[in-house]
TIBA-539754 format. One line per field, with one value per residue (C-alpha): residue number from 1; residue in one letter; x, y, z. Coordinates in steps of 0.2 Angstrom, whole numbers, plus 5000, padded with zeros to 4 digits. Each point is the difference from the previous one (the first is absolute). Layout:
% residues N
num [NUM/...]
residuo [a/...]
u [X/...]
v [Y/...]
w [Z/...]
***
This chain:
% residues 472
num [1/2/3/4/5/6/7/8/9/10/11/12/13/14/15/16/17/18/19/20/21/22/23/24/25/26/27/28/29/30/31/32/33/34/35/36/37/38/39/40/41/42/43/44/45/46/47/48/49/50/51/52/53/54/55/56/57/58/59/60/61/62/63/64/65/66/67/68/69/70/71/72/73/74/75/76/77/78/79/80/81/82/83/84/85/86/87/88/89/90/91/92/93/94/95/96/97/98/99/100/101/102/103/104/105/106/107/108/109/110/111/112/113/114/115/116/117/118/119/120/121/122/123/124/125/126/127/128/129/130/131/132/133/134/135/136/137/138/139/140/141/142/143/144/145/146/147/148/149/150/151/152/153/154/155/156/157/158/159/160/161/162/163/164/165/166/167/168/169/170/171/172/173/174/175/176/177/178/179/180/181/182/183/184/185/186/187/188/189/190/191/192/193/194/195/196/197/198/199/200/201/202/203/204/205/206/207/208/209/210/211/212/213/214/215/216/217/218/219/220/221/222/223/224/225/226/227/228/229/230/231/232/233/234/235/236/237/238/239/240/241/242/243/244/245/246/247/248/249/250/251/252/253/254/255/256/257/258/259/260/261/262/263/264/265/266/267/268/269/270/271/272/273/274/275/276/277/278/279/280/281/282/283/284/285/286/287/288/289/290/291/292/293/294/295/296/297/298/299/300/301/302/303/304/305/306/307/308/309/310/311/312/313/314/315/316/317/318/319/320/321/322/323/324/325/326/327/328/329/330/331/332/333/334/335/336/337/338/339/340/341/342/343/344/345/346/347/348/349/350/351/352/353/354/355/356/357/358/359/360/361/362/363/364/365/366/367/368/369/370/371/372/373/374/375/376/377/378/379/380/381/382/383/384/385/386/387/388/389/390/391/392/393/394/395/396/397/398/399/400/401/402/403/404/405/406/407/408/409/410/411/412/413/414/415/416/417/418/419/420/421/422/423/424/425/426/427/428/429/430/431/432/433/434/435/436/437/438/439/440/441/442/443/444/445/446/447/448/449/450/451/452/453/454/455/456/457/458/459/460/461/462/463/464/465/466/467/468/469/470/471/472]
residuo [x/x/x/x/x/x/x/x/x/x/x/x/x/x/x/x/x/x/x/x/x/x/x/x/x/x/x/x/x/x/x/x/x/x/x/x/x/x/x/x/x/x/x/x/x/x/x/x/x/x/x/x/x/x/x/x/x/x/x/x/x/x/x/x/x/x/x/x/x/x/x/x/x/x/x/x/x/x/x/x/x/x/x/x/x/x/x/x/x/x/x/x/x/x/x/x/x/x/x/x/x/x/x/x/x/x/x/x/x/x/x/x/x/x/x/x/x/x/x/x/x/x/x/x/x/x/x/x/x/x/x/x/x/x/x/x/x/x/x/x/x/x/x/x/x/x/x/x/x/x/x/x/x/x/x/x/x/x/x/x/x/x/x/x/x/x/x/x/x/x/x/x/x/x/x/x/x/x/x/x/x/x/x/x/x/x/x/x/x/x/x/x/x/x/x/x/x/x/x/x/x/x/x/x/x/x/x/x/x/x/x/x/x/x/x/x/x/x/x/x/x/x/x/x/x/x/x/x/x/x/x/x/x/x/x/x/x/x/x/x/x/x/x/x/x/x/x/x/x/x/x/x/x/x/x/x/x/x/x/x/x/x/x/x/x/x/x/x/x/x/x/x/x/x/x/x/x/x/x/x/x/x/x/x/x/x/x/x/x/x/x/x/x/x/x/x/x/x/x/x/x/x/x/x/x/x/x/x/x/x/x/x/x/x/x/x/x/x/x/x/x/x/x/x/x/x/x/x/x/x/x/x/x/x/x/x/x/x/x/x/x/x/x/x/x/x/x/x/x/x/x/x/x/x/x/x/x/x/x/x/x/x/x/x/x/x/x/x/x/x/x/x/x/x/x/x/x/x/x/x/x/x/x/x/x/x/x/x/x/x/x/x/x/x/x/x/x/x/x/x/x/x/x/x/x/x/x/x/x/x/x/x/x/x/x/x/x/x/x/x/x/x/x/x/x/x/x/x/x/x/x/x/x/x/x/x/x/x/x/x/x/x/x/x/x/x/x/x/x/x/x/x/x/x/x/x/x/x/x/x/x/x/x/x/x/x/x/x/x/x/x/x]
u [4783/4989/4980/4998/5010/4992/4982/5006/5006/4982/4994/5010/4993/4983/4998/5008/4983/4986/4987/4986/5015/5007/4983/4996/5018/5000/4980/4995/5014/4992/4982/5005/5008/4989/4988/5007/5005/4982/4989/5015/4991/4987/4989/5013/5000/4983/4990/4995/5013/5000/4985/4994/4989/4991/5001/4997/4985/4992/5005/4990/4983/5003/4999/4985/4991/5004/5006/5010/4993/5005/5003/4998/5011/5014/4998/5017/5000/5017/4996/4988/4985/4996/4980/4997/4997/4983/4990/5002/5011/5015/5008/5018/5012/5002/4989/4997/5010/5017/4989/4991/5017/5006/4982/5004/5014/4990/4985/5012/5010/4992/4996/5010/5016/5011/5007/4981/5003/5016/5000/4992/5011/5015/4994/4997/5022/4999/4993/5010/5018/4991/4995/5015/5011/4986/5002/5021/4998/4991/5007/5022/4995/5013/4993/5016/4994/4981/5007/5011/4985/4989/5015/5000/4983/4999/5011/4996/4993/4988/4991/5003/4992/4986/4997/5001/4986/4982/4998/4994/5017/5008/4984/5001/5017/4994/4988/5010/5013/4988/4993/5018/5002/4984/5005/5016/4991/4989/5014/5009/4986/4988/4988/4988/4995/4998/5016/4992/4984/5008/5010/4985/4993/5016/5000/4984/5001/5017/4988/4989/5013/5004/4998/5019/4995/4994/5017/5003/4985/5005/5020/4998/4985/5011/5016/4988/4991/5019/5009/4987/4999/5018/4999/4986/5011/5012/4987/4991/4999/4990/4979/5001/5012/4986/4988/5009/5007/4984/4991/5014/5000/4979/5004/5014/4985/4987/5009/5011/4989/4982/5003/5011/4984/4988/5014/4999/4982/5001/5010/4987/4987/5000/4994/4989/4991/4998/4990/5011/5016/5006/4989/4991/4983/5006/4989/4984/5004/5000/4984/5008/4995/5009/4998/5017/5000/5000/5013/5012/4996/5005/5015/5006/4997/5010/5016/4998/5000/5015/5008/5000/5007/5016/5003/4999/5010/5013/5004/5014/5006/5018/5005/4995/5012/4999/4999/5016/5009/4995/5014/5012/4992/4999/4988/4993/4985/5001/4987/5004/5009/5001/5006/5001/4997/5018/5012/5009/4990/4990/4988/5003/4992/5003/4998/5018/5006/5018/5009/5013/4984/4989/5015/5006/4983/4996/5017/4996/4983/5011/5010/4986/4993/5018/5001/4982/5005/5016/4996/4981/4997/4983/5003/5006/4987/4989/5007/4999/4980/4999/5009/4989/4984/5006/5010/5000/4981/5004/5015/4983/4993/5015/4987/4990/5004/5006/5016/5014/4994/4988/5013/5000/4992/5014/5015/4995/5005/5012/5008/4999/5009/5015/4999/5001/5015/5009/4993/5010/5015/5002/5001/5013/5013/4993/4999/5007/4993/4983/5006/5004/4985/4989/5009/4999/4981/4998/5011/4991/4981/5009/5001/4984/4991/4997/4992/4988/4993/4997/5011/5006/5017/5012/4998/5016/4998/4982/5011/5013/4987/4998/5013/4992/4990/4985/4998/4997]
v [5326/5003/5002/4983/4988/5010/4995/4982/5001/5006/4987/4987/5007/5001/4981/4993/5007/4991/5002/5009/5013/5001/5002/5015/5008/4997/5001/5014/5015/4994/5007/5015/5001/4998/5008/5018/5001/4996/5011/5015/5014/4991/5015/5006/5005/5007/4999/4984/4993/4989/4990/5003/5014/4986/4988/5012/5008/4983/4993/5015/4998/4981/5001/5016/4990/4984/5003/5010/5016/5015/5017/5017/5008/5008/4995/4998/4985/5007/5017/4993/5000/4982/5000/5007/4979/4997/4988/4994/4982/5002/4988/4992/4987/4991/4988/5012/4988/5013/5017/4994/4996/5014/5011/4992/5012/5017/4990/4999/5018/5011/5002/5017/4992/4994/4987/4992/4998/4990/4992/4982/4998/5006/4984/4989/5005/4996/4983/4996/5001/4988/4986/5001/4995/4986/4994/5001/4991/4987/4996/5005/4992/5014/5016/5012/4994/5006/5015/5006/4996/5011/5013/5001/5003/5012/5011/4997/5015/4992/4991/5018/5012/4987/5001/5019/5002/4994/4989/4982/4993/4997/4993/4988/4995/4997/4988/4989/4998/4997/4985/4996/4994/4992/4989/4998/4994/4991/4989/4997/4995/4994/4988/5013/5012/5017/5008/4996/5005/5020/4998/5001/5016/5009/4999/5003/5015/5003/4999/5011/5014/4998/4986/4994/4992/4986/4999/4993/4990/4988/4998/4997/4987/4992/5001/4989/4989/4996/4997/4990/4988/4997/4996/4989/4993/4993/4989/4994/4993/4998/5001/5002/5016/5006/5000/5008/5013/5004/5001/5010/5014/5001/5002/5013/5011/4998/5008/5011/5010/5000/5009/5010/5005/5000/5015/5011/4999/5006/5014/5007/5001/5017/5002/4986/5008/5018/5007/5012/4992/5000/4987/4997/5001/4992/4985/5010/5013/4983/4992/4987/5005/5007/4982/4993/4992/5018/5004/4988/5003/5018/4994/4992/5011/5012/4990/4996/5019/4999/4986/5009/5016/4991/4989/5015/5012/5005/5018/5009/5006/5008/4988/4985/4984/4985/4982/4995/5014/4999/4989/5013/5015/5009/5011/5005/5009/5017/5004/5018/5015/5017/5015/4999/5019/5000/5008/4988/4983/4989/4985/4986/4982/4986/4982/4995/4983/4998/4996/4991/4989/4998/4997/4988/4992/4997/4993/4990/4994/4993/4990/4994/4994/4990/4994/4990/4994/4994/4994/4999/5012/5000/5016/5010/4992/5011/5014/4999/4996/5019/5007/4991/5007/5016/5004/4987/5004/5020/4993/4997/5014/5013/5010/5007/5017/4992/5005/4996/5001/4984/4991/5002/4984/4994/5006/4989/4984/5009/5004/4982/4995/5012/4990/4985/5004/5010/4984/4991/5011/5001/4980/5000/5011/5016/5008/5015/5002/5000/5013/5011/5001/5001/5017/5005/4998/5010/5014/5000/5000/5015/5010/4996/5002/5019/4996/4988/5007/5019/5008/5019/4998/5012/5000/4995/4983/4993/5003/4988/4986/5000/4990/4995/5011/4988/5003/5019]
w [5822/4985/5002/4990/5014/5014/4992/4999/5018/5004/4991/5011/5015/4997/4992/5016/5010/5000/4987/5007/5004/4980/4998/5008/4996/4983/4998/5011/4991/4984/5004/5010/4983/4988/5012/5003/4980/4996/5012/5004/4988/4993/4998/4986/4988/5006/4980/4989/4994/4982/5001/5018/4992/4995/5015/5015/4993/4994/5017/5012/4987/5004/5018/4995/4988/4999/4982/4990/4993/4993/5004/4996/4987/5007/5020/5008/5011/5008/5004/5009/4989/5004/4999/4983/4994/4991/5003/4981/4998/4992/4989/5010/4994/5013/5013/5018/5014/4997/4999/5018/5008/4996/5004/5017/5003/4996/5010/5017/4995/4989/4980/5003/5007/4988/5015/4999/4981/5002/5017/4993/4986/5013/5011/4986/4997/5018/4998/4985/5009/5013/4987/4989/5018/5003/4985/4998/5021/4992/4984/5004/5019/5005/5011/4992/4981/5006/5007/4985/4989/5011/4999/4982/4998/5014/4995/4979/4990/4989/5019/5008/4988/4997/5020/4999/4985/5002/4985/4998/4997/5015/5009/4986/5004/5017/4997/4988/5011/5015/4987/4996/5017/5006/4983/5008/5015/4992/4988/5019/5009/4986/5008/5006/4987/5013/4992/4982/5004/5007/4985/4989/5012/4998/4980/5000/5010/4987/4986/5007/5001/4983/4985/4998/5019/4986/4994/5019/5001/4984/5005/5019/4996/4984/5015/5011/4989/4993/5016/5006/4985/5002/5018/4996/4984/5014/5010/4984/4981/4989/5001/5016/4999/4985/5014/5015/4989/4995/5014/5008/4987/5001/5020/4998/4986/5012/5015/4988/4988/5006/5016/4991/4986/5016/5009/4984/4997/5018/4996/4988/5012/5003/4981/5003/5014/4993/4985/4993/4995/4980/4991/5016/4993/4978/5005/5005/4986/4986/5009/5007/5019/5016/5009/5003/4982/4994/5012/4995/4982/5003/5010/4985/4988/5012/4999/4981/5000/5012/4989/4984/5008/5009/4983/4988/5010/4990/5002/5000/5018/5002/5013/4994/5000/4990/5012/4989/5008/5016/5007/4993/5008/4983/5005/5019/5004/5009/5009/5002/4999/5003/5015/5015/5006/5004/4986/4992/5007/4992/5005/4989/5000/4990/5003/4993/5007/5011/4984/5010/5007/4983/4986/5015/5002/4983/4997/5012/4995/4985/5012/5010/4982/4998/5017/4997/4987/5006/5019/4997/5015/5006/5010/4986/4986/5014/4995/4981/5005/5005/4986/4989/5011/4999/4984/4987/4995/4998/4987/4987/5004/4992/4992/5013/5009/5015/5013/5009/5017/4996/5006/5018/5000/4992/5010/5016/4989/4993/5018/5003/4985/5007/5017/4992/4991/5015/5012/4984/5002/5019/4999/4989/5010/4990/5018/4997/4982/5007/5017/4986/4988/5015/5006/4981/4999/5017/4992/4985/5009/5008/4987/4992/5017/4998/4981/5008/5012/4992/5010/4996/4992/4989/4985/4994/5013/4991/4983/5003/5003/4982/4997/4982/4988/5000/5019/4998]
***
């Protein structure tokens, strides 16, 4: 009996139990999961990789200082040299919310374990395996389809490596996706604006992580102000429809992007409260006071600063990928390379996808497009929302220096658009098909496990994941 019938059997079994049952024998091997590949060896490799020598050292002056600062020339953060910061502001790129998550870590474990440096970003993966199920439960109203969309991202490379490396990305993906589904919630249940109004916190504290939350903030609130019209639409015509349209798309801005402003402000505060942050003092410097005029003057001209830097960057960097290729996986980001103290082996991290999963899903995502358009699908036109929150944007930015592993706050919705093309399958008599591809993806994640976490492999085994040039 091949593996693929015995995993339908299984399936048989488990969806004759009642649901609380599926739900804790699909759900729970999903977390342990995503859990032990996440936290298993966190603390290696044990130096700064890619740009965490930016976002660990900014993270432990935040939680110091309240601010970023610099440090002294040639201090090594990972050998343990982790209180040579001045007390000088330093210019960042992006807003604090992600740098005092991640400061969390090092505040509970230690600036000198590299475990504390990763362990908020390993829980935000956590998290994110949690919401894409929540949100696959709610919108396929099947416990397997939330569990194989869970699955795939807990065992993805591009959601595991950004787990394993304290940058702001994947705490980013974690609160759009928390937003994603409180608007859910919120377009289920919509007299009551709660879900709206924790929607608006969420991409607030998205934006606050880093600016393409804003990206979020305009297609979530157009996806509300545009199913709600069109439910209103149905009840009534003419003046009458002007006016409730109106004044529903004044209510869903009021609860959506104020609090969301109020919750980034917020997240400056440390800046606020201090005196020795970059551009803290411009204001008093120009003569325009210290009061809080001059505060919020030189808050401004800090993010002007902030604006012209992000829109002109445009410098080369060797692993660089252009948004246009990103669905093709032209060109991953490895994070690090180099021997392991044992002849022969290497530690090698890269964030490359499961091809089997990310050619798959963004197939898929063209499907999902067709199948709105074809059965006007309000669950799927969901799904496109995310994409355009999370990808579309980059697509006019093809200049900028920007990477591949941006898109892990893509791949939730691109997961989702895989389910909904399996869930599409497996009700067509596709059963085995689908029995197949799933024990394909697990193969596959197998072998690219050992790559994604940074564990000590021959030589000869991290070169045969190059299976292109450009992923060198």
């Amino acid at each position: 009996m091949s593996v693929s019938v015995r995993l339908l059997e299984a399936r048989t079994r488990i969806g004759s139990l009642s649901p609380r049952l599926q739900t804790a024998l699909l759900y729970g091997p999903v977390l342990v999961l995503a859990s032990l590949i996440r936290l298993v060896n966190l603390q290696s490799p044990s130096v700064l990789v890619f740009d965490e020598v930016y976002y660990v050292r900014d993270a432990w002056t935040l939680w110091n200082l309240g601010y970023e600062a610099e440090w002294a020339p040639g201090s090594d953060f990972a050998g343990g040299d982790v209180n040579s910061f001045t007390r000088v502001g330093d210019f960042i790129a992006h807003p604090p919310l992600g740098k005092w998550i991640i400061g969390s870590g090092m505040a509970l474990f230690g600036p000198e374990n590299p475990f504390g440096w990763r362990i908020a970003t390993a829980i935000a993966g956590i998290i994110v395996v949690v919401l894409v199920m929540l949100i696959a439960r709610r919108m396929f109203h099947s416990i397997a389809a939330a569990a194989v969309a869970g699955l795939f991202v807990a065992i993805d490379g591009i959601a595991i490596t950004m787990s394993r490396t304290a940058l702001l990305d994947g705490l980013l993906a974690m609160f759009i996706l928390a937003a994603f589904l409180a608007v859910l919630r919120h377009l289920d249940t919509p007299r009551w604006g709660g879900s709206l109004l924790f929607a608006g916190v969420l991409l607030g504290a998205a934006t606050a992580v880093k600016w393409s939350g804003l990206f979020a903030i305009a297609a979530f609130g157009l996806w509300v102000v545009v199913v709600e019209t069109l439910r209103i639409r149905t009840v009534n015509r003419g003046s009458r429809f002007v006016w409730r349209s109106t004044l529903g798309a004044v209510r869903s801005f009021a609860l959506f992007v104020p609090v969301a402003l109020v919750v980034y402000v917020s997240s400056w505060s440390g800046w606020i409260l201090s005196a020795g942050g970059y551009s803290r003092s411009w204001a008093a410097d120009a003569g325009h006071g210290d009061g809080p005029s001059g505060i919020a003057r030189s808050l401004w001209k800090y993010h002007l600063d902030i604006f012209n830097y992000n829109v002109g960057l445009d410098s080369p960097h060797n692993y660089q990928a252009n948004p246009f290729g990103w669905l093709a996986m032209i060109r991953p980001t490895a994070f690090y390379y180099a021997p392991s103290g044992t002849d022969g082996f290497v530690q090698y991290v890269t964030s490359v996808a499961n091809p089997v999963i990310w050619w798959a899903g963004a197939l898929s995502i063209v499907a999902v497009i067709v199948m709105v358009i074809r059965k006007a699908s309000w669950n799927n036109a969901a799904i496109l929302v995310g994409v355009a929150a999370t990808y579309v944007p980059w697509l006019f930015f093809s200049q900028r220096t920007v990477f591949q592993f941006y898109t892990v706050t893509l791949e939730p919705f691109l997961v989702l658009a895989l389910v909904a093309v399996l869930v599409w399958m497996w009700t067509h008599r596709l059963r085995v098909l689908v029995a197949n591809y799933l024990i394909v993806v697990v193969a596959v994640s197998a072998f690219f496990l050992p790559v994604w976490m940074g564990l000590p492999i021959p030589q000869w085994f991290a070169v045969i994941h190059y299976w292109f040039p450009s992923w060198i």
